[in-house]
Backbone bond lengths (Angstrom), bond angles and torsions (degrees), N, CA, C in turn:
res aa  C-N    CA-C-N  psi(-1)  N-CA   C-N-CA  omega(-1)  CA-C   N-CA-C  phi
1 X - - - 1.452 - - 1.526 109.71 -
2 X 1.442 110.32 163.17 1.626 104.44 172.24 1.193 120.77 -80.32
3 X 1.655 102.03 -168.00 1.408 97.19 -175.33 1.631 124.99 -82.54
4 X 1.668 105.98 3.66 1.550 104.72 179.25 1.221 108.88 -102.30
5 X 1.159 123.33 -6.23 1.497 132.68 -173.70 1.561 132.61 -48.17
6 X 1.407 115.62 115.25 1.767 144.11 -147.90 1.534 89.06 -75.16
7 X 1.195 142.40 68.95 1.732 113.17 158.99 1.520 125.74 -46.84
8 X 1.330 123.17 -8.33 1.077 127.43 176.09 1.918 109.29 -67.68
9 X 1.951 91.25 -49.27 1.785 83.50 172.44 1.427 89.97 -116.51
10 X 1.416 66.78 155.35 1.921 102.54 166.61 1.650 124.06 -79.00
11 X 1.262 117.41 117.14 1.272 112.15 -176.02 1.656 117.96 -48.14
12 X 1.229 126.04 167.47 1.658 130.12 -165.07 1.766 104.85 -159.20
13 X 1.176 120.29 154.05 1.177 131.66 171.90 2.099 87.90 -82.25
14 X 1.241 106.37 161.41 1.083 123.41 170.73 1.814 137.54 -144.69
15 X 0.950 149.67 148.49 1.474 146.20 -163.87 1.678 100.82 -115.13
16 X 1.112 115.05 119.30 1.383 118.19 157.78 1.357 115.73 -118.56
17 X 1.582 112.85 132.12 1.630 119.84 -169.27 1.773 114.18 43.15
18 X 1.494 111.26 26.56 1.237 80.61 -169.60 1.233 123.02 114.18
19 X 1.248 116.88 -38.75 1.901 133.72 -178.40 1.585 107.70 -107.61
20 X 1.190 105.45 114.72 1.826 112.66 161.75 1.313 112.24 -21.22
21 X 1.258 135.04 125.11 1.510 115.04 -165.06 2.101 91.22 -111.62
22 X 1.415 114.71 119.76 1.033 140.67 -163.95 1.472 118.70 -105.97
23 X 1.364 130.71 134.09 1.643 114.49 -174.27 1.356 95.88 -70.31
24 X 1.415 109.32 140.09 1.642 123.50 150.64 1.836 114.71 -59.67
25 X 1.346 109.43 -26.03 1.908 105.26 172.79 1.163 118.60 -111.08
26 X 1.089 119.84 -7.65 1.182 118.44 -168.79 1.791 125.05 -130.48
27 X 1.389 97.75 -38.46 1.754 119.81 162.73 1.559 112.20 75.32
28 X 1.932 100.34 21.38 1.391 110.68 142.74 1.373 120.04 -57.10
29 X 1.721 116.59 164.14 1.456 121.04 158.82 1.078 125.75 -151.98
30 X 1.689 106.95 55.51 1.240 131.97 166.86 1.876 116.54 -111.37
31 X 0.534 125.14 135.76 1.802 127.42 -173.48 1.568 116.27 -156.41
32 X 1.303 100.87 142.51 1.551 113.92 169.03 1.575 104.10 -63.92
33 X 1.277 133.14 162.88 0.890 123.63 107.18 1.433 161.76 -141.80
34 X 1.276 136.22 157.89 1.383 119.67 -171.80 1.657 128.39 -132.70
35 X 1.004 126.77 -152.92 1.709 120.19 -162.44 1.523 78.26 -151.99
36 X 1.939 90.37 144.67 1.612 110.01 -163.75 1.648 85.85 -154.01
37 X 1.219 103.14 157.88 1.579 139.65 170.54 1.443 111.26 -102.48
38 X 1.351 119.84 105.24 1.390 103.84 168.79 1.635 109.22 -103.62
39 X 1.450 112.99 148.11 1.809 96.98 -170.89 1.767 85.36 -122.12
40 X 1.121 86.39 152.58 1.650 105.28 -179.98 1.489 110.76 -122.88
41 X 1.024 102.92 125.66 1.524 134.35 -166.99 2.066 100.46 -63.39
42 X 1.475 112.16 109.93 1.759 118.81 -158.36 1.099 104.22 78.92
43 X 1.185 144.94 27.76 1.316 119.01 -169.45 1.959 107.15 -137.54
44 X 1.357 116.05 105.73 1.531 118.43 -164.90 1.516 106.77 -36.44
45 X 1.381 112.99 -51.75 1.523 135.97 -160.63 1.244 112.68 -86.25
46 X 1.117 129.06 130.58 1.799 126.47 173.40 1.582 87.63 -95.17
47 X 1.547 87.49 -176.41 1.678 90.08 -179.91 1.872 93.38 -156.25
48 X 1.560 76.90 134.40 2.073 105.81 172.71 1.846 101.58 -49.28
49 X 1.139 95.60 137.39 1.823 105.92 162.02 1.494 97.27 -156.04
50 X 1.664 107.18 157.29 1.452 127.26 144.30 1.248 118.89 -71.26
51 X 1.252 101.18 148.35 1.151 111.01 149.22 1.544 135.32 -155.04
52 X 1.617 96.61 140.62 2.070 103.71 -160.02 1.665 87.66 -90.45
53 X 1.375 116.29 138.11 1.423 133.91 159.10 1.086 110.65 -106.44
54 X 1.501 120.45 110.24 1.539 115.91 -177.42 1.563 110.59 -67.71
55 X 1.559 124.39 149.53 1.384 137.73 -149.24 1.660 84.83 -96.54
56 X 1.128 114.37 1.28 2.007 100.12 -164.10 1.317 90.83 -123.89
57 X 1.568 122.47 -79.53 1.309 112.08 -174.93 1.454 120.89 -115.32
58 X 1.311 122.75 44.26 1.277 132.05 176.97 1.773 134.41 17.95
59 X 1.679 78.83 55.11 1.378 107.26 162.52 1.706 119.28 -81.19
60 X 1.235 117.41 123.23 1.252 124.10 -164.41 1.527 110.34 -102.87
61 X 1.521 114.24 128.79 1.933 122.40 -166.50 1.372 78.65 -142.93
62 X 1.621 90.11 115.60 1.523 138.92 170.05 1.426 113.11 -87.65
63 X 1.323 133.60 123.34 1.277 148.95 -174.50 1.923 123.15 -125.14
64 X 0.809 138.92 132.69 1.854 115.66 -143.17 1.769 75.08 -117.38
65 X 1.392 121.33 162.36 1.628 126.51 139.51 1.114 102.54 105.32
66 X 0.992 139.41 -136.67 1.900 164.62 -168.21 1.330 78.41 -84.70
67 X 1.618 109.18 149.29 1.150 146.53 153.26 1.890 107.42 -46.18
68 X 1.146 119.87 92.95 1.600 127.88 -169.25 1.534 106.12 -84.44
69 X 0.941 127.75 -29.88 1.550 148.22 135.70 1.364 132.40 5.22
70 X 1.457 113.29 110.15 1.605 105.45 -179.79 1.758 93.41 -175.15
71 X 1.525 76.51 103.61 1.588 101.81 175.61 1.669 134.32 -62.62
72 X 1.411 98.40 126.80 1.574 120.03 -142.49 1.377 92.47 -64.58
73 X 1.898 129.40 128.67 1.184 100.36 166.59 1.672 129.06 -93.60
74 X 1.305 113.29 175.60 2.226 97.19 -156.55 1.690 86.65 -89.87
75 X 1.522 86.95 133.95 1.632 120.64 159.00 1.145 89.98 86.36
């Protein structure tokens, strides 16, 4: 596993919008995932995102808004 890797969760295939959600570096499709705060610099409001941690090489795919999310089920 990498070096950010959750033993607490277990990696999962996942669905975004609809589409197998796939590493962009690596072309695993297993991922952590978790919920992040991004704060913007002037800005009163932070704002909710996902985020997929790839299970192989912990490449991180950022998603902004509502939980877009809906976990792939196996086979």
């Amino acid at each position: 596993m990498g070096l950010f890797y959750n033993k607490q969760k277990a990696p999962a295939p996942y669905t975004v919008l609809d589409k197998a959600l796939i590493c962009q570096h690596c072309g695993n499709e297993t991922f952590i995932m978790e919920e992040s705060v991004i704060h913007f610099r002037g800005e009163i409001s932070n704002r909710a995102a996902t985020v997929f941690i790839c299970a192989n090489c912990t490449h991180v795919h950022w998603f902004m808004g509502e939980q877009p999310n809906i976990p792939r089920m196996p086979g």
